[in-house]
Structures are given as C-alpha cells and as structure tokens.
N, C-alpha and C positions, 0 to 999 in steps of 0.2 A: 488305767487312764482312759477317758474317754476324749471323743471329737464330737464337737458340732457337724453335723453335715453341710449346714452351708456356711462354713466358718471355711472351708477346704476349697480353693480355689484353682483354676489351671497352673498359676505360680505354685513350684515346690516350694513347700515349708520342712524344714529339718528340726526335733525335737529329741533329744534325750531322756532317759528316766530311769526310774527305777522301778520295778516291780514287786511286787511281794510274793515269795514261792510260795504261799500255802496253797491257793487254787491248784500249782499244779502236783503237789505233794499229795494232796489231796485227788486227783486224777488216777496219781501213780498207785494209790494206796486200794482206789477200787479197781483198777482194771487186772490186767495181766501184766503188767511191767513189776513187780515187785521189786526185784535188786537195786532200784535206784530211787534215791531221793535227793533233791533241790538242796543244798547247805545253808542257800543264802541269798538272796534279791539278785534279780535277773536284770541286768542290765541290757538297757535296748537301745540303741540309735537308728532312730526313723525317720524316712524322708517319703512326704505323697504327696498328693496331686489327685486333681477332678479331670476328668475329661469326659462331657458330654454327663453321662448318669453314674458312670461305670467310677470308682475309686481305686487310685494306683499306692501300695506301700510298698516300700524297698528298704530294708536293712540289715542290719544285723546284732542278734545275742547271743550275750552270753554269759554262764550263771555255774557256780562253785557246785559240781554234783557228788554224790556220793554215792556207793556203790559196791553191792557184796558180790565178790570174786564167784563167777558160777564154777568152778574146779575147786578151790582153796575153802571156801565160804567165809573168807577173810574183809574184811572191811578197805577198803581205800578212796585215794580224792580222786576224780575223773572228770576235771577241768572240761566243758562244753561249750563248744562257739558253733553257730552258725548264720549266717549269711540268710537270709529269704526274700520272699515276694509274694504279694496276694495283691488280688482285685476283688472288691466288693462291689454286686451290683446290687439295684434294689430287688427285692422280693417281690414285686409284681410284675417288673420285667422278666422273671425266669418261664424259661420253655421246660418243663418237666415233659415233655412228649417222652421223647429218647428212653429214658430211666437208666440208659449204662454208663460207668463210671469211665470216664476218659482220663489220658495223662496230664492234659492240660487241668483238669478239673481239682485236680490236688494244690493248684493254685488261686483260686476262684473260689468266692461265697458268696452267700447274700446277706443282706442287712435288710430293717426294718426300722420303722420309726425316724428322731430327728438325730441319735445322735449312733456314733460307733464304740463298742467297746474294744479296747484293744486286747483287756484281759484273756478272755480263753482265746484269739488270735495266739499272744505270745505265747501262752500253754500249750498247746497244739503244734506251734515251729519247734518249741524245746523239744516234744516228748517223740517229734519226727526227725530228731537230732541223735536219738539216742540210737547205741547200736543193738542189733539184736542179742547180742550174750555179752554181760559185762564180765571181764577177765580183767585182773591185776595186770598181767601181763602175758605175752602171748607165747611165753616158754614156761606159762604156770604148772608145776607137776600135780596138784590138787593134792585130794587125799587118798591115804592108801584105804582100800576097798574092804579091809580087814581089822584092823585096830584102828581107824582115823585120824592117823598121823597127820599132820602139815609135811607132806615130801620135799614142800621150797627149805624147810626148817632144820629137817632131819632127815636122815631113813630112817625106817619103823624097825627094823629087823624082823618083819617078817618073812618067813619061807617064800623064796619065789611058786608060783601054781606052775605042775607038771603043765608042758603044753600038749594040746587038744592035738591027738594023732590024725585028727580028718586034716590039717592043716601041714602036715610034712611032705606034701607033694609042693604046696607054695614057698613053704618056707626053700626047699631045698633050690626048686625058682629061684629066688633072692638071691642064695650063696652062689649059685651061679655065674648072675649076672657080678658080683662084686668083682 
C-alpha cells in the first residue's frame, strides 16, 4: 500500500488492508531467518498523522506464520501479531553526523519522494516479530542424536551414552542438593 505525502494530514486517519506475504517470504528466504515463512496476507491496521515534516504510524499486524521446529525439525502454525510504530522523516532532513545506532532509531526512517510505501515497513515489523528460535513447543524433546527419532513421537530405543567421568564431581553436586 502506498500514501500520498501530502494526502496525510495532522488529523489521524485509520485504514485497514491486506498485504501480500511474498515481499516478506521473499526476505525470509535470502537472509538468515530460514525456519519461518508468511502462510498468508498480513493483515494490518493503521493509524498516522503529520506533524510538522516528521510522519507518525501506529498499529498493529498480524499474519498466519509458519515454521520448522529448530529441536524436532517438524513443520507447525506460529500465529504472529504485533503492535508497532515508526516515524518517517524526510531524507534531506537526516543528521548522519553520529553514524551510531540508537534505541530510538529502531523506530525512525526516512522516506524520499511524494509518496510512502508501506510495504517493506510491514515486512520489517513482521520479520522484528519473530523470535529468535522457532520451537513447536517449549518442552520439545527434538531428535535423538543417534538414529533421528522424533522423541515427542516415541523413544528410539537407543542405548543411553556412558556419562563423561569429568562430570561426576557435578553431577554428584546435584544428588546432593536433592
């Protein structure tokens, strides 16, 4: 979706839409996020505002994700909403003196030209939605290290491994403290 720049006025305007996941599918597929992909249009509700040069968004999406289990390497849905906010200012107003990345800055861009694209905006709130290791669940037993069992599914009957004798001064720690 795009905006007009000066269609955006100090009165907020609210607009709803729909997105197409492929821009961010497409994101997902060259960076280092691999476990996850988009299922399905990303739904957005948005509310901005002018003030002065600077452009105010506030809203929130959210979009059917999908996602291979980093333990199990099992496939699941992983439902993603988030809430955001950015300001656009123009590109000739930016001070690049600084050059360091601030915390505020993770909210702030620049734009150029007459109008706004909103597209890699939303791509960018999703893919800063997502968490660092996608897991089925968070008592996923993965797979066994020896034949690749699914452990959520079965035991493998494999032999448990002798444990590492450097380790029996900790272990015996542990029985202790029980």
């Amino acid at each position: 979706m795009r905006l007009r720049i000066d269609e955006i006025t100090a009165e907020a305007r609210e607009v709803s839409f729909l997105q197409s996941e492929e821009e961010v599918n497409r994101r997902l597929a060259q960076g280092p996020v691999h476990e996850f992909r988009v299922g399905g249009p990303i739904a957005v509700d948005l509310s901005y505002y002018r003030a002065g040069m600077e452009l105010f968004f506030k809203g929130r999406l959210s979009a059917p994700m999908v996602a291979s289990c980093a333990r199990c390497a099992e496939e699941f849905s992983a439902p993603n909403a988030r809430p955001f906010r950015f300001v656009l200012a123009p590109r000739a107003a930016a001070d690049d003196s600084e050059g360091r990345l601030r915390t505020e800055d993770l909210e702030f861009s620049l734009y150029d030209g007459e109008e706004v694209d909103l597209a890699p905006l939303v791509a960018e709130q999703l893919i800063l939605a997502l968490p660092s290791r996608a897991l089925c669940s968070e008592d996923c037993r993965g797979l066994c290290p020896r034949c690749g069992t699914n452990l959520n599914l079965h035991g493998c009957g494999c032999a448990q491994p002798a444990s590492d004798p450097r380790l029996a001064v900790l272990r015996a720690l542990k029985v202790e403290r029980s």
